[in-house]
C-alpha positions as CSV (number, residue, x, y, z in Angstrom):
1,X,91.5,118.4,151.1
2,X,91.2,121.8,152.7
3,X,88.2,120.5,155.0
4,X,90.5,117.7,156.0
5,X,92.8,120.2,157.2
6,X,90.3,122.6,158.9
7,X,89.0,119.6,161.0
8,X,92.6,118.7,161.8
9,X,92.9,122.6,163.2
10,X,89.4,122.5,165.2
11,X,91.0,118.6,166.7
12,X,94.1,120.0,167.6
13,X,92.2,123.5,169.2
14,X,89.7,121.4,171.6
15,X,92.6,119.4,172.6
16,X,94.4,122.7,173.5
17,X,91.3,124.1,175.8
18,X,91.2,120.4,177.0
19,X,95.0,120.6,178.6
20,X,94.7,124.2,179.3
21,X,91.1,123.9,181.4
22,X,93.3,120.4,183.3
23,X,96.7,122.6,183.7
24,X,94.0,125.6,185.0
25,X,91.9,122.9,187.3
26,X,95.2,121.7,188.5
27,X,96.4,125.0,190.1
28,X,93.0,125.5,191.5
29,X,93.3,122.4,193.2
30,X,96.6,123.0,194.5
31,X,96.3,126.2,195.7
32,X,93.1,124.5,197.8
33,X,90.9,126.4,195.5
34,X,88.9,123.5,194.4
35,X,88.2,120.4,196.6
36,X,88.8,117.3,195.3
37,X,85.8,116.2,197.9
38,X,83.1,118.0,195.7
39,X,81.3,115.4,193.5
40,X,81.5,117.8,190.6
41,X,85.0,118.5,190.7
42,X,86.0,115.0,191.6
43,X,84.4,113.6,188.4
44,X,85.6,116.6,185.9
45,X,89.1,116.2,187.7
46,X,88.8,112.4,187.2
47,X,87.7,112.7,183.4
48,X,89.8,114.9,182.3
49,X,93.4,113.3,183.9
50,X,91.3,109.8,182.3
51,X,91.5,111.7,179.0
52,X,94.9,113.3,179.1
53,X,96.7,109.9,180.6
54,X,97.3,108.6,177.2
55,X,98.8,111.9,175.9
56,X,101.1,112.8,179.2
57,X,102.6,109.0,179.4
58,X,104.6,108.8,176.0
59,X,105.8,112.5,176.9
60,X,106.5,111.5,180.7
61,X,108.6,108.1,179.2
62,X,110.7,110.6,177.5
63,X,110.9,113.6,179.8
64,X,113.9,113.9,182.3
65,X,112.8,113.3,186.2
66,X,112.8,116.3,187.6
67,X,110.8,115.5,191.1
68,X,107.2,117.0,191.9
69,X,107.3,118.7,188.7
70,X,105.2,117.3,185.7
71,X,106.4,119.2,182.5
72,X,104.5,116.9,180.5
73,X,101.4,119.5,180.0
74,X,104.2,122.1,178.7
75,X,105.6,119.8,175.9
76,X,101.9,119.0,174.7
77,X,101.1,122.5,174.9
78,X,103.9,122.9,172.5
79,X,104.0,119.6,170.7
80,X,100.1,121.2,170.2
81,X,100.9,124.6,169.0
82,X,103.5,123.9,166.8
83,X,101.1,120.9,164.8
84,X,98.7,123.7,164.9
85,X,100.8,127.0,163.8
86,X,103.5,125.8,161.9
87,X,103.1,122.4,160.3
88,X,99.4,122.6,159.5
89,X,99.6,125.7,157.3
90,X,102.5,124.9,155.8
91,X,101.0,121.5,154.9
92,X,97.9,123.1,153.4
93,X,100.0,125.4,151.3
94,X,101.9,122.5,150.0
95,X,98.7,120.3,148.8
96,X,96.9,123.4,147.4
């Protein structure tokens, strides 16, 4: 049971790098850092928002509109670290 648990964790931290490396990539774009134009950063920028999508939308349904500003990456960050520090462990405990 405890493997199930550790393979939960290591889900939960790759989705983590995943939104911080898009949230990271998406100030770099803004800031005119990174081109969209470039191949390479067209594609990465294109798979990653392909992967995310499905995670931001629910959050986005829910979320307040509050203009140009997508808060949906913050409440997954958080909806993340909670799963990951608080519920997890606790949840381990429990079954052991």
């Amino acid at each position: 049971m405890l493997t199930i648990f550790k393979i939960i964790a290591l889900f939960l931290d790759v989705a983590f790098m995943i939104l911080l490396i898009h949230v990271i990539m998406s100030w770099l774009i803004n800031f005119n850092v990174l081109n969209l134009r470039q191949p390479l950063v067209a594609s990465i920028w294109d798979g990653l928002t392909r992967l995310l999508e499905p995670i931001y939308r629910p959050i986005r349904r829910y979320m307040p509109n509050t203009g140009g500003l997508d808060l949906a990456p913050l409440v997954a960050f958080l909806i993340i670290i909670i799963l990951r520090d608080i519920i997890l462990p606790d949840l381990a405990r429990a079954m052991i």
